[in-house]
N, C-alpha and C positions, 0 to 999 in steps of 0.2 A: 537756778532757774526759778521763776514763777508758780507759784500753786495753781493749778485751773480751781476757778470757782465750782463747774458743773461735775457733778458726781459721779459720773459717766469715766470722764476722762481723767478723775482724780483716782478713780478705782483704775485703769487703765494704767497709767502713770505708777501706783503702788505694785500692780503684778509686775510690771518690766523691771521695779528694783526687787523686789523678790527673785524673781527670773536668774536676776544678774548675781545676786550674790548663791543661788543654787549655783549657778554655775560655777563660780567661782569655788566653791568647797567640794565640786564635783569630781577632787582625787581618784584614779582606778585603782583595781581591784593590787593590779598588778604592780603600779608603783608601790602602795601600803607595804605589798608583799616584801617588798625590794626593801624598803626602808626596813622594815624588822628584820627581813636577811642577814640584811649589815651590822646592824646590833646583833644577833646572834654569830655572827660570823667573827665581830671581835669581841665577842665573851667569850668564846670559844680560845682564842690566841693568845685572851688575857689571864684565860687558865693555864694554859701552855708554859706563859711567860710566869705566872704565879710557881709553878712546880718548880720548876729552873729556878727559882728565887730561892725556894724552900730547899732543895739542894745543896746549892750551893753554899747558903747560911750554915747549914748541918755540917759540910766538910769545913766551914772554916770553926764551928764550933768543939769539931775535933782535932781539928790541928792544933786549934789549944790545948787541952787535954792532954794530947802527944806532945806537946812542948811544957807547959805550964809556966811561961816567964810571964813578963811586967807588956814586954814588946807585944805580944800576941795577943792578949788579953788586950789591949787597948782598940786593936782593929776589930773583933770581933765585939768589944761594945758600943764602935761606931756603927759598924755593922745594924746591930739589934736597937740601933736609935732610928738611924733608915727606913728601916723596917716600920717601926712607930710611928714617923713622922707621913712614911704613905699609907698605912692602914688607915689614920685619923683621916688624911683627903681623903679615900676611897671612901670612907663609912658617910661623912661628909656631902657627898655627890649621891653616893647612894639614898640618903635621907630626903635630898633636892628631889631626886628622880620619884621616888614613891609618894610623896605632897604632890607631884602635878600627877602619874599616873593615875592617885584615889580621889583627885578634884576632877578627871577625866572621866568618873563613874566607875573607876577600879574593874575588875575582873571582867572580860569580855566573856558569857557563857560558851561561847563557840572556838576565841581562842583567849585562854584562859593569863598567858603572856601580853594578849594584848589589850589596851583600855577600851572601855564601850565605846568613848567618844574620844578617837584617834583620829581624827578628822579637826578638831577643833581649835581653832588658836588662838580664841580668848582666853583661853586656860593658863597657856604657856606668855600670854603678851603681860597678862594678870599680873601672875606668880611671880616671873624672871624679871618683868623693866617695871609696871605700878609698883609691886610690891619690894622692889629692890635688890631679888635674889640672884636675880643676873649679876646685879654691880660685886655681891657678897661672894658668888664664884670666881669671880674675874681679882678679888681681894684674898683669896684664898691661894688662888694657882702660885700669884706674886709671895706669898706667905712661904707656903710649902718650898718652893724652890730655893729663897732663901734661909731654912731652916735645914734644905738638901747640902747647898753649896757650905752651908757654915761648918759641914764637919771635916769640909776637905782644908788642909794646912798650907800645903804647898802653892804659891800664887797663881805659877804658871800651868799647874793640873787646873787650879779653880777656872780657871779664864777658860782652858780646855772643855769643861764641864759646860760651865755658861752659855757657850756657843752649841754643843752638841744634846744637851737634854732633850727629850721630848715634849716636857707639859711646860708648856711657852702661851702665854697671852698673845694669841696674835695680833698681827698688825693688822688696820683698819685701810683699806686700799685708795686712794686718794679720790679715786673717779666716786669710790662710795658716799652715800647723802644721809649715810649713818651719822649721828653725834657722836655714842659712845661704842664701847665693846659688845656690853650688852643688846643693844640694838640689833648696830649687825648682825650676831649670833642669833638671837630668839624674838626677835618681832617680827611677829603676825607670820610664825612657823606652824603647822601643825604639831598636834602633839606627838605622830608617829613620826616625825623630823627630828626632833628632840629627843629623841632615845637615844639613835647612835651616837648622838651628840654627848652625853653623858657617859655609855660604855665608852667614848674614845677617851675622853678625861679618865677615867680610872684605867684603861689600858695604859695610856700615855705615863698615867702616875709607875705602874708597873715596870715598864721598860725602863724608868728613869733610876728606879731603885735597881734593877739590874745592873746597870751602870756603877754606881754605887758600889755593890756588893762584888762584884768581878775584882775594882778596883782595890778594896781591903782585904781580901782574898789573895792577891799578886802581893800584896805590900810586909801581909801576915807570912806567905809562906817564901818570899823569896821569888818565887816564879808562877805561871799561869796553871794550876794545875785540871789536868784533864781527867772529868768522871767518865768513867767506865761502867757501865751500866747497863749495856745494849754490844753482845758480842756475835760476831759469824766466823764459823769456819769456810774458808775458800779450798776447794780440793780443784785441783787442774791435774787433770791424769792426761797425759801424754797422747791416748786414743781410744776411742768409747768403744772398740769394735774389735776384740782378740781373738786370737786362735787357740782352741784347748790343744796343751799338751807341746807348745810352741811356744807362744809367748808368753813374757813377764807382764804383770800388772803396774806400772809406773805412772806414779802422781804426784804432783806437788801440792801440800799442804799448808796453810797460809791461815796465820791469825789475822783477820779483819781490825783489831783494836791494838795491834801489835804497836811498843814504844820503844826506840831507837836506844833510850838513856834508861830503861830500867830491865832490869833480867829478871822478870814473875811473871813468864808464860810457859808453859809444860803440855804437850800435844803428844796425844799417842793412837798410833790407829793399828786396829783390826789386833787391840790387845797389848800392843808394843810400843815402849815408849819411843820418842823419835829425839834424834837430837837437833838441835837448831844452828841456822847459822844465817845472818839480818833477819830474822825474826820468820825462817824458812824453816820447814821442815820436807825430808825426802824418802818416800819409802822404795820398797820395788819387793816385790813377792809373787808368789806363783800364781798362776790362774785356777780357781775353782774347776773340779772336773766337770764334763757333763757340758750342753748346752741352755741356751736361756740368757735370763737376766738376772745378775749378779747385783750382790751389795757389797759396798764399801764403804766401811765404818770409822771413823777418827773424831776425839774427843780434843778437848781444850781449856786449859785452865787457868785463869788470870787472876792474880794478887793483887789487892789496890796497895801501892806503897804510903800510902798514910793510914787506912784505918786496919788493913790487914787483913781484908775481907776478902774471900776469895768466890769467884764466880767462876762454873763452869756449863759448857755447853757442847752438844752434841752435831755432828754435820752425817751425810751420807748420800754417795752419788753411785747411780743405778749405772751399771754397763752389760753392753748385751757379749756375752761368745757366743759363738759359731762354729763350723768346721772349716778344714781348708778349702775353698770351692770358691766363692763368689759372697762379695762385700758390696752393699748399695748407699752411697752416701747424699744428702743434700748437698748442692755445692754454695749455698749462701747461709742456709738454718735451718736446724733438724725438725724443721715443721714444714708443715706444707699450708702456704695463704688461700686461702679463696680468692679467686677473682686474678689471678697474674699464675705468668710461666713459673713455675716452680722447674728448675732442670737439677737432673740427679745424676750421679755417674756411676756405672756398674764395674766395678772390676772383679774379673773371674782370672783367678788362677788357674794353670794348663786347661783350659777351657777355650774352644774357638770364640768370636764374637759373632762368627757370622750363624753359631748353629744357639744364640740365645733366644728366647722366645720370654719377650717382659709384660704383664700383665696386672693390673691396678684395680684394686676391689675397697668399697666401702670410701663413704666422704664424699659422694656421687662426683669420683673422679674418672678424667681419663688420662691417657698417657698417647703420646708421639712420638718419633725420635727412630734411632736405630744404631747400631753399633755397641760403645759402651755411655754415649750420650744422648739423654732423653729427656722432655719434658709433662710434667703433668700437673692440669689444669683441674682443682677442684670446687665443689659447689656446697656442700654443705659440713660444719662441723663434725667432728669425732674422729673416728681409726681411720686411716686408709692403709691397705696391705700393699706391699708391690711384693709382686709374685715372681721368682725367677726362675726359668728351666731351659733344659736341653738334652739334648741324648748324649751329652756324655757326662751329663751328671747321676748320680744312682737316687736322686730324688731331685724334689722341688725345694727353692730357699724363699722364704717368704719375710718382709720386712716391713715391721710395722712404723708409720709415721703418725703422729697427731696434726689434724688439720683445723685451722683456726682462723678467725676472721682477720683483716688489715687493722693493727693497734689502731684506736682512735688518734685522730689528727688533733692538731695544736691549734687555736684558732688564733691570730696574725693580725692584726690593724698595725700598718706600718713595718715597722725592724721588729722583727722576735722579741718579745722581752718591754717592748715599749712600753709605759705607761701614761705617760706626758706628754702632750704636743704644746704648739702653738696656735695661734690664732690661725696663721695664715697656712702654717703644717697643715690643722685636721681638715681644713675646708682643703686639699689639694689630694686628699687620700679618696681615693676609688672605691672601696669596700673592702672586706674583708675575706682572709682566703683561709683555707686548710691546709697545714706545714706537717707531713706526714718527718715527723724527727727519726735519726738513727735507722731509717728503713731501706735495704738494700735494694726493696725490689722497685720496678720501674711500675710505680703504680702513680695515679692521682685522684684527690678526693676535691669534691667541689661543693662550695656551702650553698644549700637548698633552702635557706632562710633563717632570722631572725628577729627579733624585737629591738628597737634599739628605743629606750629613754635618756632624755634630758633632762639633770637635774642644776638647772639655773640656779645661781643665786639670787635668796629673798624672792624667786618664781614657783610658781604650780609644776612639779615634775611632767614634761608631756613624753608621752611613748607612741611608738609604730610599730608596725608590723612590713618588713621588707623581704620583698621576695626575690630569692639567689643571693650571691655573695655583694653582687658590684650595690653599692646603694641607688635605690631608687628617688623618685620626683621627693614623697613624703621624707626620706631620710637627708635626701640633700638639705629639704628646708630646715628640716631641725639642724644641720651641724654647721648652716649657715649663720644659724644665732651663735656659734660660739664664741662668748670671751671669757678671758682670765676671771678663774675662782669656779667656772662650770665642769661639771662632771655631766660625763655620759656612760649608761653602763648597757651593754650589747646580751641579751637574754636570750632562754630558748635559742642557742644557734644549733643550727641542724648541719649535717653536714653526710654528702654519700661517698662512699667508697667503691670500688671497683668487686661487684657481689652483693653490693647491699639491696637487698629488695626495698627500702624504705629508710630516708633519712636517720643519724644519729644523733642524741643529742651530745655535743663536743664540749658544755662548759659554756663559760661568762667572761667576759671580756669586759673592765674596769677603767676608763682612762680619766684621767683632770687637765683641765686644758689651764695652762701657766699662762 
C-alpha cells in the first residue's frame, strides 16, 4: 500500500500495524499453561522411561557377571554404546533448549521454569532457521539413529528397527509451503511452543534406547526377563462374614508377581508356612473367639532368579464375626454410593422376617424395603450403620458400611480410548460424554462443561469455553477448522454425578486429527 503524506493518518495507519501485531502475540493465559503442561508432562514420562532404562542396563550388566563369557559381555557393551550415543543427543537438545530459553530473557521471576519472553518468536525463528540450529537438529536425529541402527547385526532386526524407532525426522506434508524441516518445525513458533518440542526429542531419544536395550537383554540372556520389583499379596477368603465357634476361616492366597517357569515364591500366613500349587496357596483355620473385626495376616517371598535377591512383602484383610442371628450383606459392593439405590439383603437365621425391624443411621442415609430385601439411599460420606432387630432376637445387630461418592467418570470423545480422528470423523462428533467404567449401579453423569483449544499448525492456539457436554456455536467453529497435523486438547471438563452438589473436575482429553 501507499504511505499517506498527512501525518494524521500516517500516525493512524502505524497504530492499526501495532494493533495488529498485539494481537497477534496476544497467546492466553491458558494455552501458555497447556504448552508447559505438556513439556512437563513428558519430562515426567521421560523419567519414567529413563528408570526403566537404568534397570534394565543393571540386570543385563549382572547377567554378565552370573555368566562371565565372551557371548554376554558383547551385548552388554552394545548396550552401554546405546546408552552413550543417547545421552550425547539428549545433552545435545538439551544445550539447544537452554541458548533459546537464556535469549528469551532466562528465569521468569514468577514461574521460574518458564522464560520471561515465552511469547516471542523471534527468538526461536533467530536461533533454529537464521542461525542454522534447526537444519543442525534435524543433522543430528539422522546421525544418532544411524549410529543406533549400526550396532544391530542382524539385517532383518535392523529393517525392524528402522521402521519402529521413535526419533524419526518427520516428514514435511505436501499441502505444507514449508521448504525445509526446520521451517515447518520452528518458524515463527513461540518460544513456549518449542519446549515440548525439545522434551519430545529427548523423550523420543529415550524410548528408542529402550528398544535397544530390551533387545540385548533378550539376546544376552536367551529370553525376555521379567523385573520384579513391585509385589502384592491377593487374599480371597471364601466369606467376609463368620460365625464364632461354627465356622472355618478359608482364603485363597495368591502371589500377584507369581512365574509359571520359576519355583522362588514362599507365602506363609497367620505364622504358617503354605504350600503351593500354580503359584496358589490354601489355608483354612479356626475363627478367632469373641466378636468384631478380625485380622488376617500372610507374607510373601520372592527370589529374582538372576541376581538372587529376594523381596518380601506383607498383605492383610479385615473380616468381621458375628453371632448366629442375622447377616446383612450389599448385593453389588460392600459400600454404599451416594446418590443411587444401594439394595442389601438381610438374612436371619431361625428369625421370622416379618417380626425384623431395619434401621439406618449415619451418611444421612435412609432405608425402604421390607422383608429380607431392602434399599438404601445415602447423601453424604463416612459410616453408615444399619441396625437390625426383633423380639426374637436377645439384642440388636448393627452393621457398619462406608458410604462414598460415584468413582469419577471417564471423559469420551468418540470410542473410549480414541485419540485420532479424521477430518470428516471430528467434525461429525456431538461432544463429549461421562463413561462411568466398571460401575454396577444404574447411575449417569453428565458433563457440565469444558474448555476446549485448538492447536493449529504454524497457528496461534485459540481456546473456548463450552457449556454441557454436546458442543456449542464457539466449539463447532473451532473443530470445523480441522485438518491433518491439528491437535485439540479438551480442558477443565467438569462433569456431575448423581449427589453431586457441584461439578467435577474429570481430566483432559488429548486428540490429533490425522
Amino acid at each position: 500500500m501507499s504511505i499517506p503524506k498527512e501525518p494524521r493518518q500516517l500516525m493512524i495507519n502505524l497504530m492499526y500495524l501495532v494493533l495488529t501485531a498485539m494481537l497477534a502475540l496476544n497467546v492466553s493465559a491458558e494455552i501458555i499453561n497447556a504448552f508447559f503442561a505438556l513439556e512437563k508432562g513428558i519430562m515426567g514420562t521421560s523419567k519414567i522411561v529413563e528408570k526403566s532404562n537404568t534397570d534394565v542396563k543393571t540386570s543385563l550388566e549382572e547377567w554378565v557377571k552370573l555368566k562371565g563369557n565372551e557371548k554376554h559381555a558383547k551385548w552388554n557393551d552394545k548396550a552401554t554404546q546405546a546408552v552413550a550415543i543417547s545421552k550425547e543427543f539428549e545433552s545435545y537438545i538439551e544445550g539447544i533448549r537452554k541458548s533459546i530459553f537464556d535469549a528469551a530473557g532466562g528465569p521468569n521471576p514468577e514461574h521460574p521454569d518458564r522464560p520471561v519472553k515465552y511469547k516471542d518468536k523471534d527468538v526461536t525463528t533467530r536461533i533454529l532457521i537464521n542461525e542454522g540450529k534447526g537444519a543442525e537438529i534435524e543433522k543430528k536425529i539422522v546421525e544418532t539413529r544411524n549410529k543406533l541402527l549400526a550396532l544391530i547385526d542382524d539385517p532383518a532386526k535392523k529393517a525392524e528397527f528402522t521402521n519402529s524407532l521413535p526419533l524419526i525426522v518427520d516428514e514435511i506434508p505436501k499441502e505444507s509451503e514449508s521448504k525445509s524441516w526446520p521451517e515447518y518445525k520452528f518458524k515463527q513458533m513461540p518460544v513456549a511452543a518449542v519446549m515440548p518440542m525439545f522434551a519430545k526429542l529427548n523423550s523420543d531419544s529415550k524410548s528408542s534406547t529402550t528398544q535397544f536395550l530390551n533387545y540385548f537383554m533378550d539376546q544376552a540372556s536367551g529370553k525376555t526377563e521379567v523385573k520384579l520389583d513391585k509385589y502384592l499379596v491377593a487374599i480371597a477368603p471364601s466369606k467376609a462374614y463368620l460365625i464364632s465357634g461354627k465356622d472355618r476361616f478359608e482364603a485363597t492366597v495368591a502371589m500377584g508377581a507369581y512365574s509359571s517357569t520359576a519355583n522362588n515364591i514362599s507365602i506363609t500366613a497367620n505364622g504358617s508356612s503354605l504350600p503351593l500349587k500354580d503359584g496358589l496357596a490354601k489355608y483354612s483355620g479356626g475363627v478367632e473367639t469373641g466378636t468384631g473385626e478380625k485380622t488376617f495376616n500372610a507374607t510373601a517371598t520372592v527370589t529374582n532368579p538372576i541376581t538372587g535377591e529376594k523381596s518380601t512383602v506383607k498383605g492383610e484383610f479385615k473380616y468381621e464375626v458375628g453371632q448366629a442371628a442375622v447377616t446383612v450383606a450389599a448385593d453389588k459392593m460392600n459400600v454404599f454410593y451416594i446418590g443411587v439405590d444401594n439394595p442389601i439383603s438381610i438374612a436371619a437365621a431361625g428369625v421370622s422376617s416379618n417380626s425384623l425391624k431395619v434401621n439406618v443411621s449415619g451418611g444421612g442415609a435412609t432405608i425402604s424395603g421390607s422383608g429380607k430385601s431392602f434399599v438404601v439411599r445415602a447423601t453424604s460420606q463416612g459410616d453408615c450403620n444399619v441396625v437390625v432387630s426383633s423380639s426374637e432376637m436377645p439384642s440388636a445387630a448393627t452393621f457398619k458400611f462406608r458410604v462414598k461418592r460415584i468413582p469419577d467418570p471417564i471423559p469420551i470423545l468418540g470410542k473410549k480410548g480414541q485419540s485420532t480422528f479424521g477430518n470428516g470423523e471430528i467434525k461429525a462428533q456431538e461432544g463429549i460424554i461421562a463413561f462411568l467404567e466398571n460401575f454396577d449401579f444404574d447411575a449417569k453423569c453428565v458433563i457440565s462443561g469444558f474448555n476446549i483449544v485448538r492447536l493449529g499448525r504454524r497457528e496461534d492456539p485459540v481456546n473456548k469455553l463450552n457449556a454441557g457436554g454436546r458442543f456449542g456455536d464457539d466449539a463447532k467453529r473451532l473443530i470445523a477448522l480441522a485438518k491433518p497435523g491439528d491437535s485439540y486438547m479438551f480442558t477443565d471438563i467438569k462433569a456431575k454425578c448423581p449427589g453431586d452438589a457441584a461439578g467435577r473436575d474429570i481430566g483432559v482429553l488429548a486428540i490429533t486429527i490425522r
